[in-house]
LOFIVO-721189 format. One record per residue (C-alpha): y negated, z, x negated. Coordinates in steps of 0.1 Angstrom, whole numbers, padded with zeros to 4 digits, always signed. Layout:
N
YZX...
END
This chain:
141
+0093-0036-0066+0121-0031-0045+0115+0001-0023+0135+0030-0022+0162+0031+0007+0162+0062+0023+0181+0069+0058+0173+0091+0082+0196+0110+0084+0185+0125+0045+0152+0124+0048+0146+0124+0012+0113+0111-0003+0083+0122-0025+0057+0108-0005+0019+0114-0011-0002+0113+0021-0037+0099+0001-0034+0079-0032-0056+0090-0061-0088+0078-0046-0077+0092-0015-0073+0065+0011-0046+0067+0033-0007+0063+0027+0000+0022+0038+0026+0018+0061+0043-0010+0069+0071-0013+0095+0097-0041+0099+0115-0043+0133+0129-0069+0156+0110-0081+0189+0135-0064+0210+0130-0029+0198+0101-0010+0213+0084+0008+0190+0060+0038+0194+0026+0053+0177+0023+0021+0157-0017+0030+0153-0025+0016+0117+0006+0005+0106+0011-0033+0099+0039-0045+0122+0061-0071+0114+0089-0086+0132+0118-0099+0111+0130-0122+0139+0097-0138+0146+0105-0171+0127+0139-0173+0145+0121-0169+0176+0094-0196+0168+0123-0220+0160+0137-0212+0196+0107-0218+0215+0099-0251+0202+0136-0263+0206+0147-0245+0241+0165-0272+0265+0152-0301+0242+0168-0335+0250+0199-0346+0236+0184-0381+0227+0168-0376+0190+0138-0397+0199+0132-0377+0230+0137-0342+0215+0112-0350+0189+0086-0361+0210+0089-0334+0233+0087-0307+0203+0054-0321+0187+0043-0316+0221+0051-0283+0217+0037-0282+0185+0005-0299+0193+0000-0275+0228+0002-0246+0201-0023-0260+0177-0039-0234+0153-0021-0210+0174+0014-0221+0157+0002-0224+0123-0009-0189+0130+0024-0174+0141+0044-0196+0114+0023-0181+0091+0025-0142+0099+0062-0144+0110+0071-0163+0073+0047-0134+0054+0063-0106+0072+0098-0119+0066+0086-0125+0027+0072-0091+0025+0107-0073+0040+0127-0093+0015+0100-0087-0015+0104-0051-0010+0147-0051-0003+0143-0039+0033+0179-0043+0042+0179-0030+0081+0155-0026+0108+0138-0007+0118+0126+0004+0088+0092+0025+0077+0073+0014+0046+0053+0036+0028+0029+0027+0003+0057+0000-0007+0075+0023-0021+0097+0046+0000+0117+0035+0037+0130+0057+0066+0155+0034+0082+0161+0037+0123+0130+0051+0134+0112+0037+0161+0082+0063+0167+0059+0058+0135+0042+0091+0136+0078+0109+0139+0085+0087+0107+0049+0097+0091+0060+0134+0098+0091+0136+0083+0078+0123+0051+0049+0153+0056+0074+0176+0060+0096+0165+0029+0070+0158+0006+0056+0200+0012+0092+0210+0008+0090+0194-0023+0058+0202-0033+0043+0169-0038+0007+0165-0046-0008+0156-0014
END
């Protein structure tokens, strides 16, 4: 399901704060590691550019000699044991999960996987203007 692309600037959404048995609204935001965000508390977080940044940790300044710059990177590699598998991992689902529901530009709010503010960087400002739409609407809360 692709979600709904919504900017800002419009503000328009039908958003329900519970789902029918009444447990909170998901969120989910996508951003990049250089944008700060704000009042993140129980949102999941993913960073679009993790994997790109991954790729330039384990390559920075490597040799120009292929034998060299291999050896050096499964160093790399093997001094981030588990750890790298862990990032890989969580960078590649997040990057998935953007593309799965058509997120198009960060930073971008998820709701409930269905509806995205686009440019906000405080979550709770995010969180109220779907509040504030979804009474002026008069969606079932």
């Amino acid at each position: 399901m692709r979600a709904r692309h919504i900017p800002v600037a419009l503000a328009a959404a039908l958003v329900q704060q519970a789902t029918a048995d009444g447990s909170p609204l998901r969120v989910e935001v996508f951003t990049l590691s250089t944008v700060p965000l704000t009042n993140v508390r129980g949102a999941t977080v993913s960073y679009v550019d993790a994997v790109e940044l991954l790729e330039q940790h384990l390559s920075a300044n490597l040799p120009a000699d292929p034998r060299q710059a291999q050896a050096l990177a499964a160093q790399r590699m093997a001094a981030l044991g588990p750890q790298l598998r862990a990032r890989a991992g969580a960078a590649a689902a997040g990057l998935a999960r953007a593309a799965q529901l058509g997120v198009d530009q960060v930073p971008a709010v998820v709701f409930d996987g269905r509806w995205v503010v686009y440019g906000m960087t405080d979550i709770d400002a995010a969180r109220r203007v779907f509040d504030t739409k979804a009474r002026q609407l008069g969606t079932k809360r």
